[in-house]
Gaussian input, Z-matrix of N, CA and C with variables (Angstrom, degrees):
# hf/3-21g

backbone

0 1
 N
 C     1     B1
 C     2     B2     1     A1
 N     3     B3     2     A2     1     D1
 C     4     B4     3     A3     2     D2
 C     5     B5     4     A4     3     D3
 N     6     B6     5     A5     4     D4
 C     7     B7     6     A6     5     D5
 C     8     B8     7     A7     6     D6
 N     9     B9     8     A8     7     D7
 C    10    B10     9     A9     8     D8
 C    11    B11    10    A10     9     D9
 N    12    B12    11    A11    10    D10
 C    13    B13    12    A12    11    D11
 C    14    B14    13    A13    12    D12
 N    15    B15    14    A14    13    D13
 C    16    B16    15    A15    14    D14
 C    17    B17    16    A16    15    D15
 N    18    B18    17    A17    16    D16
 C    19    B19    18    A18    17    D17
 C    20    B20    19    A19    18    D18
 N    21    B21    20    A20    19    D19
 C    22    B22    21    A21    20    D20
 C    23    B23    22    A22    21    D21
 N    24    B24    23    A23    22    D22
 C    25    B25    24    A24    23    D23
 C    26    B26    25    A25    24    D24
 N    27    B27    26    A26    25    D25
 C    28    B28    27    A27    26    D26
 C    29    B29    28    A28    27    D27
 N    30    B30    29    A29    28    D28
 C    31    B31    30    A30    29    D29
 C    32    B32    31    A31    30    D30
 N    33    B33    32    A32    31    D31
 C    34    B34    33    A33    32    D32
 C    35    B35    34    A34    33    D33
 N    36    B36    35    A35    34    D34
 C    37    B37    36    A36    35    D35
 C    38    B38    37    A37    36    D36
 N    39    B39    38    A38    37    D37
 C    40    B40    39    A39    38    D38
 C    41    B41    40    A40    39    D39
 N    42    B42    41    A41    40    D40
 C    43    B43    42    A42    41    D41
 C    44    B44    43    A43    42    D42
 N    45    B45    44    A44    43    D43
 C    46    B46    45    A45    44    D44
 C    47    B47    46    A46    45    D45
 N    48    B48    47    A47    46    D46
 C    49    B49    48    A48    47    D47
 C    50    B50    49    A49    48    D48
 N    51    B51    50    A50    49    D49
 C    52    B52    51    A51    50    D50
 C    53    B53    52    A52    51    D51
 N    54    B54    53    A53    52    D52
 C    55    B55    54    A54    53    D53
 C    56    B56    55    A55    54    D54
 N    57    B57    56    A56    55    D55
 C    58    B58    57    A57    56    D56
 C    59    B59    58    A58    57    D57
 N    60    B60    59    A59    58    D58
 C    61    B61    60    A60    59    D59
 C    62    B62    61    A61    60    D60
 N    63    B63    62    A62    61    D61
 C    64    B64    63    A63    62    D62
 C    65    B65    64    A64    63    D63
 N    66    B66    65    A65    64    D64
 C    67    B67    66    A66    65    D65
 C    68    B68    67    A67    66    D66
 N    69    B69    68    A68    67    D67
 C    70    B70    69    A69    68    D68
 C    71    B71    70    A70    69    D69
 N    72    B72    71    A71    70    D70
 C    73    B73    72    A72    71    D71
 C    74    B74    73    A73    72    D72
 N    75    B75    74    A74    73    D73
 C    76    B76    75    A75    74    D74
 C    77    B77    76    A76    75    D75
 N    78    B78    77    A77    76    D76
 C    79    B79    78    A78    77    D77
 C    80    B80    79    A79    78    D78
 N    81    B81    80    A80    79    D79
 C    82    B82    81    A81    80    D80
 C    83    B83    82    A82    81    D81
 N    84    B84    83    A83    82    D82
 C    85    B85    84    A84    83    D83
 C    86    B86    85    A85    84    D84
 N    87    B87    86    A86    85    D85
 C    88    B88    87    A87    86    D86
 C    89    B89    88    A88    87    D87
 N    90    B90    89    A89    88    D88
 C    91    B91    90    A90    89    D89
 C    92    B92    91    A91    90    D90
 N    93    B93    92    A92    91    D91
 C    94    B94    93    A93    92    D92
 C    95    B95    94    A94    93    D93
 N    96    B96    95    A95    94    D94
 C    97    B97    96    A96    95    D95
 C    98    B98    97    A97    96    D96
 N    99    B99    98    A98    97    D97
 C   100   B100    99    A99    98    D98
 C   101   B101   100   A100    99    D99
 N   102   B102   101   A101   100   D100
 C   103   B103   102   A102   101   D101
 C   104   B104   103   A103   102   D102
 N   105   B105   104   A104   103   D103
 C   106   B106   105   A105   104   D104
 C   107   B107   106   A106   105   D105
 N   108   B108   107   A107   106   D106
 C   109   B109   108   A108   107   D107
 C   110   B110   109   A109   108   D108
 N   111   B111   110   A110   109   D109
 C   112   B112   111   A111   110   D110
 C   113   B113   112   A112   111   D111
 N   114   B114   113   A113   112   D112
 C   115   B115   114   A114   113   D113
 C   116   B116   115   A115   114   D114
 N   117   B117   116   A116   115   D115
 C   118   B118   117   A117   116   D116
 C   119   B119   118   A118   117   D117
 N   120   B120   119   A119   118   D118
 C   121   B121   120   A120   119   D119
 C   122   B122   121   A121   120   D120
 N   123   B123   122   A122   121   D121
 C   124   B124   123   A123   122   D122
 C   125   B125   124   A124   123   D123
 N   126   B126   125   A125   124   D124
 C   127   B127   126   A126   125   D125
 C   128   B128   127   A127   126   D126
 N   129   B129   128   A128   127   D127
 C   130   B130   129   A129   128   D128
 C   131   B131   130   A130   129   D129
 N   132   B132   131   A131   130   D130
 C   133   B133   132   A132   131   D131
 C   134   B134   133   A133   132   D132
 N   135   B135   134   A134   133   D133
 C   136   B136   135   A135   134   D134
 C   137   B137   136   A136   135   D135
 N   138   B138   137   A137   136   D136
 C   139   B139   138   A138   137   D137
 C   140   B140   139   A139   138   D138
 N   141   B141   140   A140   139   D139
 C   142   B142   141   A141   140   D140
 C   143   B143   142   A142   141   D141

   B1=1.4410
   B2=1.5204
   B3=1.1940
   B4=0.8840
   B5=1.5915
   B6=1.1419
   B7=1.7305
   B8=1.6623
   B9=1.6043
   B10=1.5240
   B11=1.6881
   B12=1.5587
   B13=1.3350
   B14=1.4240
   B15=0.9652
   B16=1.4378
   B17=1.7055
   B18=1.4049
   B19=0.9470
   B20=2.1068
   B21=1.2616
   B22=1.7272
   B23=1.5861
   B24=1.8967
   B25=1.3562
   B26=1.7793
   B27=1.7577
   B28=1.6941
   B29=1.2897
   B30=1.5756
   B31=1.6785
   B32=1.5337
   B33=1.0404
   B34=1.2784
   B35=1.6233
   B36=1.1997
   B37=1.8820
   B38=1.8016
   B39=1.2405
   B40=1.6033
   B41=1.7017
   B42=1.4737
   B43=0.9936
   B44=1.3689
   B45=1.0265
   B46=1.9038
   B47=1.8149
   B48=1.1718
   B49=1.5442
   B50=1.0290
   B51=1.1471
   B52=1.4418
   B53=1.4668
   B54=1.1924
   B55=1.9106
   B56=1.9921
   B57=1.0252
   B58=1.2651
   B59=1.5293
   B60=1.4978
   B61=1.3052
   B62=1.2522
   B63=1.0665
   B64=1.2763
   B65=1.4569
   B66=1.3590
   B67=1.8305
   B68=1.9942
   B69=1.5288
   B70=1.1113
   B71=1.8107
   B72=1.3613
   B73=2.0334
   B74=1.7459
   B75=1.4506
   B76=0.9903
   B77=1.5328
   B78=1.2686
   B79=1.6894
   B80=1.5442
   B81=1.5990
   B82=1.2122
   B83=1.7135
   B84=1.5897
   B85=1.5709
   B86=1.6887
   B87=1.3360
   B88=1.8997
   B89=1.3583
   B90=1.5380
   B91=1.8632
   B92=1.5970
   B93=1.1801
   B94=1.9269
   B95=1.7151
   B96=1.7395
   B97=1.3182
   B98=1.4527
   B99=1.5282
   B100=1.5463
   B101=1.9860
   B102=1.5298
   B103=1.5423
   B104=1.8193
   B105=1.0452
   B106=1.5528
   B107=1.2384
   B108=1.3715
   B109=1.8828
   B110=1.6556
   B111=1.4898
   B112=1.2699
   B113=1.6865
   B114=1.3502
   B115=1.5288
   B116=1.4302
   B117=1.2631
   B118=1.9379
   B119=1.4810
   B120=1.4006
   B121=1.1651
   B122=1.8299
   B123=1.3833
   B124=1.5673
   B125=1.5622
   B126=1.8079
   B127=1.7607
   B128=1.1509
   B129=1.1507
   B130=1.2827
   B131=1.4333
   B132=1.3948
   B133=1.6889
   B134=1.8388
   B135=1.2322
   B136=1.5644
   B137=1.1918
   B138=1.2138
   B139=1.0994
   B140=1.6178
   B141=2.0872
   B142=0.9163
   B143=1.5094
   A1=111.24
   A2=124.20
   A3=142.14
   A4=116.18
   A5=110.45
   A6=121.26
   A7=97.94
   A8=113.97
   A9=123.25
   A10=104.26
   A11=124.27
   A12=116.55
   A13=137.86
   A14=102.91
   A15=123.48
   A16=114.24
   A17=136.21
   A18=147.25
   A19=96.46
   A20=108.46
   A21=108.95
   A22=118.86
   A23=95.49
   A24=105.66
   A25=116.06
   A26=94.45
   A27=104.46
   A28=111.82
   A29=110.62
   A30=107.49
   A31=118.82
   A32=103.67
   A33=108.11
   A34=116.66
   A35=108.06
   A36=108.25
   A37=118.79
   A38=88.56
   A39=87.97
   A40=113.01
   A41=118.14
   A42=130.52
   A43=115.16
   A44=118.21
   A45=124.67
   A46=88.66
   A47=106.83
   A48=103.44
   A49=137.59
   A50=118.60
   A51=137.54
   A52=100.56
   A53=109.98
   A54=117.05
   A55=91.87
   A56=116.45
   A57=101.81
   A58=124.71
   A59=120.47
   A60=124.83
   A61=124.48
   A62=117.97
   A63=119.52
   A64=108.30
   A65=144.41
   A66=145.37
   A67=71.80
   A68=143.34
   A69=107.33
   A70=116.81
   A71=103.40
   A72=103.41
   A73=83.45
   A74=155.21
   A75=140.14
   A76=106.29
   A77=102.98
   A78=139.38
   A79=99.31
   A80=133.87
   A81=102.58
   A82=113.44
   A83=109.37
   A84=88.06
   A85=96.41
   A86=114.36
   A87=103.79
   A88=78.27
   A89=71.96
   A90=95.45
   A91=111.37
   A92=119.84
   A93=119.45
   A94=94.82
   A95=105.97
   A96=111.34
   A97=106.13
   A98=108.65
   A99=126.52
   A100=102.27
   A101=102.40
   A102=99.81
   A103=100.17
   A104=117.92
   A105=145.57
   A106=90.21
   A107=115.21
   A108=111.70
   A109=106.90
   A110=124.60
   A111=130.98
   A112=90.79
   A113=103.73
   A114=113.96
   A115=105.25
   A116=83.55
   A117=106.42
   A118=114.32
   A119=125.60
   A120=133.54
   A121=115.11
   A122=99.28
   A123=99.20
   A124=129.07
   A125=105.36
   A126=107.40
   A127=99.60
   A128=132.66
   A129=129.46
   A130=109.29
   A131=101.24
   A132=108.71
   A133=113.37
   A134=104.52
   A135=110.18
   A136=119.07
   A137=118.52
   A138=124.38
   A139=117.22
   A140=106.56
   A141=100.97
   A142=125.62
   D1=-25.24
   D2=173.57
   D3=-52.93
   D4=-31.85
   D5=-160.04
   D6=-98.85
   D7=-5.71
   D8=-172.16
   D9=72.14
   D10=4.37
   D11=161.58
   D12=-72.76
   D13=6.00
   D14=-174.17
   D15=-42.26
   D16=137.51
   D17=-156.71
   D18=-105.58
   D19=151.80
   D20=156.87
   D21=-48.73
   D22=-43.03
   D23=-172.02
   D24=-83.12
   D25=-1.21
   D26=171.81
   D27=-78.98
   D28=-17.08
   D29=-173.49
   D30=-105.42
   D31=6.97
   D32=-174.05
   D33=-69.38
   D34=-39.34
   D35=163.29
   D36=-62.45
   D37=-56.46
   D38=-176.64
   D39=-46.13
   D40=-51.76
   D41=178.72
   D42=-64.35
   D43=-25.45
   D44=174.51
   D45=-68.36
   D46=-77.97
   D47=-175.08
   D48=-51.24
   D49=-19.52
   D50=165.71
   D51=-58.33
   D52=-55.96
   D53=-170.39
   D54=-69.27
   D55=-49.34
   D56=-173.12
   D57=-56.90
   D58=-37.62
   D59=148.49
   D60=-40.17
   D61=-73.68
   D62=-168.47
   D63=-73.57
   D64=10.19
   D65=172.40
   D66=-108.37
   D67=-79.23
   D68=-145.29
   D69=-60.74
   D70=-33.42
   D71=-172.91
   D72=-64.50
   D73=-23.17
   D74=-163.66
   D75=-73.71
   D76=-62.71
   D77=-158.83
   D78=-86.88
   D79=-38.22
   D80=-165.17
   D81=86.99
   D82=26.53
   D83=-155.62
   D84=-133.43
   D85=-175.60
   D86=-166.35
   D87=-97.94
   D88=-177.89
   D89=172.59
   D90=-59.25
   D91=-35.66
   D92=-159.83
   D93=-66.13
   D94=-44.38
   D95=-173.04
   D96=-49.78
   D97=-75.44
   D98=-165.83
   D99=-44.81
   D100=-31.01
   D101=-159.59
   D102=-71.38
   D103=-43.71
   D104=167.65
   D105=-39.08
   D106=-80.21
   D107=-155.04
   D108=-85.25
   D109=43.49
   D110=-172.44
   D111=-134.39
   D112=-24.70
   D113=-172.41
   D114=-73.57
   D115=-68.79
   D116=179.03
   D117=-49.13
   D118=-31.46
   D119=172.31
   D120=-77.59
   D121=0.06
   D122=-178.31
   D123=97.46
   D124=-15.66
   D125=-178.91
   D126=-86.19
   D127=88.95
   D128=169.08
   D129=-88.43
   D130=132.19
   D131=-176.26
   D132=-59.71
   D133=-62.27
   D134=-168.69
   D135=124.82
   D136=0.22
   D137=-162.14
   D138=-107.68
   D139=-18.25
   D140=170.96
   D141=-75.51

C-alpha cells in the first residue's frame, strides 16, 4: 500500500476494521457484535 499499488481487494480488511472500530467506540459492543454488523453493512474482510 505503500507503493500506492494497492488493489480494491487490498482494502477490503482495513476497511472492515475500520468499520469495526468505529460501530464498537460507537455501540459499546465486542468484537463478535462489531464483526457481524461490519458484515451486514457490506465490509467484508475476505477472509471468511
Amino acid at each position: 500500500m505503500q507503493a500506492g499499488t494497492q488493489t480494491a481487494a487490498d482494502m477490503k480488511i482495513p476497511k472492515h476494521e475500520l468499520f469495526e472500530s468505529k460501530f464498537e467506540g460507537i455501540f459499546k459492543t465486542n468484537y463478535r457484535t462489531s464483526h457481524n454488523a461490519a458484515n451486514r453493512a457490506g465490509y467484508h474482510s475476505g477472509l471468511e
